[in-house]
Structure formats: structure tokens, C-alpha cells
C-alpha positions in Angstrom: -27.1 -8.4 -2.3 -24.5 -5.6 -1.5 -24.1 -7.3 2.1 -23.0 -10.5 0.1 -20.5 -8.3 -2.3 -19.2 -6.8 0.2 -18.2 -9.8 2.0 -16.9 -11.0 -1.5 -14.8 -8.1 -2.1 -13.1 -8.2 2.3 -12.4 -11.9 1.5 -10.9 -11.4 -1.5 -9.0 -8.4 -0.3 -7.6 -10.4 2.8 -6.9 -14.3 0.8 -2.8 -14.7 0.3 -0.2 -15.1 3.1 0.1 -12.8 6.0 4.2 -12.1 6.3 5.0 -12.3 10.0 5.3 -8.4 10.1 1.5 -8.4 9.4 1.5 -7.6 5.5 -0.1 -9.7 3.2 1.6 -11.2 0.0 -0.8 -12.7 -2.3 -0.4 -14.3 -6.0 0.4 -12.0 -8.5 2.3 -10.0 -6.4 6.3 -8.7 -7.3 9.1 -10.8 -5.3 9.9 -7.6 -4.2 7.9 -7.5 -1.5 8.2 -10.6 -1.0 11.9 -9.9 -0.6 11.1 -6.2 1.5 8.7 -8.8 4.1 10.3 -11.6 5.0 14.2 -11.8 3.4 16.3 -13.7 1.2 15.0 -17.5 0.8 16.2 -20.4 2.5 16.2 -22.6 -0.1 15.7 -20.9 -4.0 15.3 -23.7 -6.5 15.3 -23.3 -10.1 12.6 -25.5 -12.0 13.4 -24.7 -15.6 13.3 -22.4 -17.9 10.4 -22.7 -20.8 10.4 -20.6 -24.1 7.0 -19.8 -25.8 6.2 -18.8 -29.5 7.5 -15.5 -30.6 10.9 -16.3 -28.4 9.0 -15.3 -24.5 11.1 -17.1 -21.9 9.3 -17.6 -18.2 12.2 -18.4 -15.6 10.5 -20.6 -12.9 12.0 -20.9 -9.6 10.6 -22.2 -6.0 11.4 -20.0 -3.1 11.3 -21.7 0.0 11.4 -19.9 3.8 11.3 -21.0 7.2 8.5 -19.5 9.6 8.6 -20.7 13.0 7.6 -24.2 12.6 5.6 -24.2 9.2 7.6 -23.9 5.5 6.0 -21.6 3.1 7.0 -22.2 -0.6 6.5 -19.8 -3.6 6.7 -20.4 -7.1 7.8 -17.8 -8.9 7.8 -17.0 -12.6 9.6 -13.8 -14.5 9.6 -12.3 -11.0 5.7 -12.6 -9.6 4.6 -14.9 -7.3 2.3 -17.5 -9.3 1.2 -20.1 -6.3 1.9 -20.3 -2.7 2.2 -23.4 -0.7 2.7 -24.3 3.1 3.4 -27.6 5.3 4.2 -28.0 8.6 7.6 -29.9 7.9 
């Protein structure tokens, strides 16, 4: 049982995208480092902005960067990363 935690808790530790100077950015995380890693965006798009009750706005944007030959896209809401997608053009 604490074999199988374990191996829970190094998976989950290591899940999210590895920036190409080997630290890893995972959901949740501050654009901050995603800005420290890897640079300003290619392409920053924004996708609206959405007001809730009690007058909470959320800014969503997608960030978009060039790695080698794969494109990595982030959305990004209030400044944290909230999914992470890649394709390889």
C-alpha cells in the first residue's frame, strides 16, 4: 500500500509540461513562470472576458509557443494556467 502511494504521489509530482530548460509547469501554476521558462508567447489570444455574481471577472486568454517542432498552448485565466495543450503542427 505505501509502495502504491508513493508511486501516486512521484506521478503526480512529475504530470504537467517539462519547459525546455528542464522545469516543469503544471496547471494551476502562475504565468510567471511560465513567462521566467520559456518567454513571451508567440501568439497570445484573448478568448473573452466572463463576469460572475457578486461582479468577479475571469480574463481568459490562450498563450501559444513554438518548441522545436511541437506547439504548446495554454489557457490562462486571471493569470494561472488552467489547461495545457500540444500538437505537432
Amino acid at each position: 500500500m505505501k509502495k502504491l502511494l508513493l508511486l501516486i504521489a512521484i506521478v503526480a509530482c512529475l504530470s504537467g509540461f517539462r519547459a525546455p530548460n528542464g522545469n516543469i509547469i503544471s496547471k494551476g501554476d502562475y504565468v510567471d513562470k511560465l513567462i521566467a521558462n520559456l518567454g513571451e508567447p508567440h501568439a497570445r489570444i484573448h478568448l473573452g472576458t466572463f463576469r460572475y455574481p457578486g461582479n468577479i471577472y475571469v480574463i481568459r486568454e490562450a498563450w501559444t509557443y513554438r518548441i522545436g517542432q511541437y506547439n504548446q498552448r495554454f489557457i490562462v485565466e486571471n493569470s494561472r494556467i488552467v489547461a495545457d495543450d500540444w500538437s505537432r503542427f
